[in-house]
C-alpha positions as CSV (number, residue, x, y, z in Angstrom):
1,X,102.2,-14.2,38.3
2,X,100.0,-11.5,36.6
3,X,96.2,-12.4,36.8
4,X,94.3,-11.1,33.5
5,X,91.3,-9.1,35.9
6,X,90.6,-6.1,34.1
7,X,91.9,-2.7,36.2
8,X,89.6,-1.3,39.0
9,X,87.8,1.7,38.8
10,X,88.3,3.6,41.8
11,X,84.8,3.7,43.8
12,X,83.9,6.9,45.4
13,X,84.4,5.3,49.2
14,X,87.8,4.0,48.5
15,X,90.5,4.9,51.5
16,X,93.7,5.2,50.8
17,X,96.8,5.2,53.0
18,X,100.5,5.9,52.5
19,X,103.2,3.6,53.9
20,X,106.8,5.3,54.2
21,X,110.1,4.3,54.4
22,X,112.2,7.3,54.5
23,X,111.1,9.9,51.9
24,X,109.7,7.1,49.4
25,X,106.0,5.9,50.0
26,X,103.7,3.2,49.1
27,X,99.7,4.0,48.6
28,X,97.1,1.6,49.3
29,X,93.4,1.8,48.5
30,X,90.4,-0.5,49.8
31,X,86.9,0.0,49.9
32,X,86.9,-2.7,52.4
33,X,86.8,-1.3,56.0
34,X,88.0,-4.3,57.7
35,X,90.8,-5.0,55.0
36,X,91.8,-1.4,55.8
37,X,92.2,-2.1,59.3
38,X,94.5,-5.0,58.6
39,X,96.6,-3.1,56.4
40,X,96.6,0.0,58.8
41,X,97.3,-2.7,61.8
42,X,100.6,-4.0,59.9
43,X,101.9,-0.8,59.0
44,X,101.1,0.9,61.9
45,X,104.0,2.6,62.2
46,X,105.4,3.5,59.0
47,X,101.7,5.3,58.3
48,X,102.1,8.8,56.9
49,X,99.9,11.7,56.1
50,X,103.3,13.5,55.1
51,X,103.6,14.6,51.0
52,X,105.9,12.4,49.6
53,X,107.4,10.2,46.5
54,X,104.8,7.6,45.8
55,X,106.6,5.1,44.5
56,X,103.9,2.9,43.7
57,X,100.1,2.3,43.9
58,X,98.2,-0.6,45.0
59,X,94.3,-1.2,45.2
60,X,92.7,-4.2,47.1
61,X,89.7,-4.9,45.1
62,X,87.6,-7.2,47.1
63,X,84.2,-8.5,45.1
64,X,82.1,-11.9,43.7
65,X,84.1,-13.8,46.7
66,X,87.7,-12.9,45.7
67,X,90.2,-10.5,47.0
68,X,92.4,-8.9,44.1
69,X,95.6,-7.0,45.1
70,X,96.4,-4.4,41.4
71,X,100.0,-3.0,41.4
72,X,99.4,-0.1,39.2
73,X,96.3,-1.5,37.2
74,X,97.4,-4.8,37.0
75,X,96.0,-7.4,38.7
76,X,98.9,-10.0,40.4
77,X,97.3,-12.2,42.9
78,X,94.0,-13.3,43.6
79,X,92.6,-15.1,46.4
80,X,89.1,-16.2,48.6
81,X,90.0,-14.4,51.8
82,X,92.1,-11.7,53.1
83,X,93.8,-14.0,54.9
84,X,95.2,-15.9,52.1
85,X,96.0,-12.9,50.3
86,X,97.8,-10.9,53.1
87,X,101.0,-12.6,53.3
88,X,101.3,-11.5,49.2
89,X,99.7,-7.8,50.1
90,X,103.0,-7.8,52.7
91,X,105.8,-9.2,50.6
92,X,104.5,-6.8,47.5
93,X,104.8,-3.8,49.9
94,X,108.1,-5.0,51.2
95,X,109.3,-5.2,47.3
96,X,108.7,-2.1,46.2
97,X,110.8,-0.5,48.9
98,X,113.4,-3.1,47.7
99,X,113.1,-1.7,44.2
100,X,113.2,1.8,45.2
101,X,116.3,1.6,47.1
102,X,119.2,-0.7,45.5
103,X,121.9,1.1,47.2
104,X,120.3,-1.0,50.4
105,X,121.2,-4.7,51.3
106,X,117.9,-6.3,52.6
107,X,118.0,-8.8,54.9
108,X,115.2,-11.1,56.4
109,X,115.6,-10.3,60.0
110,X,114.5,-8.4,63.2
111,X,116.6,-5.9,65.1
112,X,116.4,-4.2,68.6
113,X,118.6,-1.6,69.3
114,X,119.8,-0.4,73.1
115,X,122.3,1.9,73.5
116,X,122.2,3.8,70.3
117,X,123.4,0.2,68.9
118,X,121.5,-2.5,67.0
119,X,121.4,-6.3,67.6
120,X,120.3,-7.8,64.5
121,X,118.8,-11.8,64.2
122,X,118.7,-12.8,60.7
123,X,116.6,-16.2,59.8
124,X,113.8,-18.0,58.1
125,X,110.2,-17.7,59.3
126,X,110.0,-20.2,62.8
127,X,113.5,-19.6,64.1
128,X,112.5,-17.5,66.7
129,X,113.6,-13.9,65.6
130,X,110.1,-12.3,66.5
131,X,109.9,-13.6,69.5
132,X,113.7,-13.0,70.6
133,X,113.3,-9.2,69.7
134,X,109.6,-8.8,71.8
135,X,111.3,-10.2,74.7
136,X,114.1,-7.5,74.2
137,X,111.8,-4.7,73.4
138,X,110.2,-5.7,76.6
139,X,112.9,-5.3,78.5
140,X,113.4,-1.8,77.5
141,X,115.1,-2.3,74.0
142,X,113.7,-0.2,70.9
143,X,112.1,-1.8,68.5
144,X,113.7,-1.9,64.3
145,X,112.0,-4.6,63.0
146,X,111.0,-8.5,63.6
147,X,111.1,-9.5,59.5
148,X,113.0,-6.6,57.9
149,X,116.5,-4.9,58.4
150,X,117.9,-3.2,55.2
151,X,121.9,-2.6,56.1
152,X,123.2,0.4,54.1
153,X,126.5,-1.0,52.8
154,X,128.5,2.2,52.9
155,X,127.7,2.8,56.9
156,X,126.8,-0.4,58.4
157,X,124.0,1.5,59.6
158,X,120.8,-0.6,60.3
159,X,117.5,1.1,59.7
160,X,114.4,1.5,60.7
161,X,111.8,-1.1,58.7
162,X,108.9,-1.2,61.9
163,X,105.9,-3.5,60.8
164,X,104.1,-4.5,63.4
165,X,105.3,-7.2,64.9
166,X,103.9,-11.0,64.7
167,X,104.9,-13.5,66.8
168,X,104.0,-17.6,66.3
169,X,102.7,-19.6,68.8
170,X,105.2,-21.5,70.8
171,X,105.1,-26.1,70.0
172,X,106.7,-28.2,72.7
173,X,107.6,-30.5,70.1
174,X,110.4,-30.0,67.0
175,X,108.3,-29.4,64.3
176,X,108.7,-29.5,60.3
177,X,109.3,-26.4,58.4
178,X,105.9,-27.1,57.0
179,X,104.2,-27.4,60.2
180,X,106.0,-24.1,61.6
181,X,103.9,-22.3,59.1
182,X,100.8,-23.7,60.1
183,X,101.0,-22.5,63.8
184,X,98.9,-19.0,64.4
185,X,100.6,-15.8,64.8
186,X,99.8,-13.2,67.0
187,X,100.1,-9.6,66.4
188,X,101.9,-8.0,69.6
189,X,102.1,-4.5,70.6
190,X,105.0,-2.0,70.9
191,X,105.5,0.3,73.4
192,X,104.7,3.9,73.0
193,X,108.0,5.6,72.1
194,X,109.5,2.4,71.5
195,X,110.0,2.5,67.8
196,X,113.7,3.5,66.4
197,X,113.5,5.9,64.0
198,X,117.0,6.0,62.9
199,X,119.7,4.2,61.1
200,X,121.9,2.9,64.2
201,X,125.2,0.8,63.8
202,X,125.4,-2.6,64.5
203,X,126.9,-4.0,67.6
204,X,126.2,-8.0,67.2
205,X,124.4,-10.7,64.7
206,X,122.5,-13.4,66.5
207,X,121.6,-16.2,64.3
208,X,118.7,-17.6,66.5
209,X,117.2,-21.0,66.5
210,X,114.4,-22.5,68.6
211,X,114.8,-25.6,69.7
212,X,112.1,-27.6,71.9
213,X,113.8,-29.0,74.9
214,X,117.1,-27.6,74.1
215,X,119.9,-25.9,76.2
216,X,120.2,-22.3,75.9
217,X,123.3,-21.8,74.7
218,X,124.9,-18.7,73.0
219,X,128.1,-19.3,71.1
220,X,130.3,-17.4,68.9
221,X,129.6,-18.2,64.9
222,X,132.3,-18.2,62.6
223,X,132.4,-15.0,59.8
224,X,132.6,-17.8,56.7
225,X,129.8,-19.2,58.0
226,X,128.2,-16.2,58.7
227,X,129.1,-14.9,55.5
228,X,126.8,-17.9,53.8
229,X,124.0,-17.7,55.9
230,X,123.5,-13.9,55.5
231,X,123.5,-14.3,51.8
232,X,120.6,-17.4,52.2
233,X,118.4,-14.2,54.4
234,X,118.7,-11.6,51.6
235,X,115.9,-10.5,50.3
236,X,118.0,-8.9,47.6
237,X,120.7,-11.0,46.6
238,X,119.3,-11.3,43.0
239,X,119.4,-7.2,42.9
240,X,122.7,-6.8,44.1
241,X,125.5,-10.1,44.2
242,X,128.6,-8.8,44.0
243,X,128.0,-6.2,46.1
244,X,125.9,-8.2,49.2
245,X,128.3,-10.3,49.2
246,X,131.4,-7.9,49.7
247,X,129.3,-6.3,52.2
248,X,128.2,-9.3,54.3
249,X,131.8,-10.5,53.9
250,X,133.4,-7.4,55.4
251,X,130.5,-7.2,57.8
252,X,131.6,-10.3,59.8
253,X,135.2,-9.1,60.4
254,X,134.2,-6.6,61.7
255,X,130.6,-7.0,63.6
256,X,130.6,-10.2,66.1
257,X,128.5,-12.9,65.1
258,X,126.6,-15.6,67.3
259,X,124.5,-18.7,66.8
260,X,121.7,-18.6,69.5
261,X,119.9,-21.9,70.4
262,X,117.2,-21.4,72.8
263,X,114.3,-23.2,73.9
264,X,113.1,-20.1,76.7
265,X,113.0,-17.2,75.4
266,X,113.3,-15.2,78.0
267,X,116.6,-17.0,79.2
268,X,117.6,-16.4,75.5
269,X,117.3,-12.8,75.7
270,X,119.3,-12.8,79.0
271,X,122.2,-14.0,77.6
272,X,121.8,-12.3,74.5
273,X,121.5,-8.7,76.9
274,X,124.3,-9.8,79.2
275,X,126.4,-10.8,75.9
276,X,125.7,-6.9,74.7
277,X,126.8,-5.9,78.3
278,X,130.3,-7.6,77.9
279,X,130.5,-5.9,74.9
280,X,129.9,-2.5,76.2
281,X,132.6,-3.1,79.2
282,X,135.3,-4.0,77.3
């Protein structure tokens, strides 16, 4: 929803930073140190100081107790703390790299790549996905994503999206969908050297789950099934139908596809390595 706030004028101690995603670029301005942090902190690694096509601008006004976020002038989301407004501030950023490239198909997901090939673990926030692909990355994997894989439909190639990586708090108990998304998120560290940089194919598609209490237990997933649940994790179905779904379909004959249910993660990411493994041996 657009908020009527009139436009911003751009103070003389605004900062402004440039996200990329390949040669296409987001700016963001703040006069707010500690909101500049925040944003510098999430994008950590797709910062720039490399020329480039700004594909869109984006202030963070911050004043009288509110935190504006402008998309070229106009005002669409207001809030009473940076907090609040952050998860918008993300998904806005996220969008506009959507828009700018519809030849992508964006799915929610995280991906870890080892052996110049990418494991990719499509689902909703609270599945697990972020936490699946730390323990990987720890383990010596490189580091795509933990929210955001865009597949290029004519390669297969998965690339690069690296926001920093958050990962929830771990319940002992099965908890609503609702009360997944109250449980804090911490913001975890990659490695030095351990971001991918390049589109990689993909070797496997976990779809993870977490599961209090449950057996770990890593099964193959059939491609109709697959099929559906891809399309309910892409960001841009509405942009592209026909197409994301001719992709996603071929993608599953030819890509194999597992359902992960987990309740240790680091057990999960065993099998999930040794499962790779097999792959690679046969």
């Amino acid at each position: 929803m657009t908020h009527s706030a009139s436009p911003p004028e751009r103070r003389a101690d605004t900062h402004i930073v440039h996200i990329a995603f390949g040669t296409h670029q987001v700016a963001i301005g703040t006069s707010d140190t500690a909101v500049l942090e925040r944003v510098q902190t999430t994008f950590r690694a797709m910062l720039t100081s490399t020329p480039g096509h700004v594909i869109s601008s984006l202030q963070i006004v911050c004043g009288d107790g509110r935190y504006r976020l402008f998309i070229n002038d106009a005002c669409t989301a207001e809030r009473t703390s940076y907090d609040d407004l952050y998860p918008h501030v993300t998904r806005t950023i996220v969008s506009q790299f959507i828009h700018a490239r519809p030849d992508l198909i964006w799915l929610h997901a995280g991906g870890v790549a080892y052996d110049n090939t990418v494991a990719v673990f499509p689902g909703s926030w609270g599945c697990g996905k972020s936490t699946l692909v730390m323990r990987l990355h720890e383990q010596g994997w490189t580091y795509l994503s933990d929210d955001v894989i865009p597949i290029d439909p004519h390669t297969s190639l998965a690339l690069p999206f690296p926001l920093t990586p958050r990962v929830r708090a771990v319940s002992d108990e099965l908890l609503s969908r609702q009360q997944v998304g109250t449980l804090p998120k911490l913001t975890m560290e990659v490695h030095p050297g351990g971001v991918c940089h390049q589109p990689l194919p993909l070797a496997g598609i976990i779809f993870p789950q977490y599961v209090p209490d449950a057996q770990n237990c890593l099964t193959p997933h059939s491609p109709a099934a697959a099929a559906a649940d891809l399309l309910q994790n892409c960001l841009s179905f509405v942009k592209h139908r026909e197409t994301a779904l001719r992709t996603l379909c071929d993608l599953v004959q030819r890509v194999p596809i597992f359902r992960l249910t987990f309740a240790d993660s680091q057990y999960a990411a065993d099998l999930v390595r040794e499962a790779f493994a097999q792959q690679r041996r046969n």
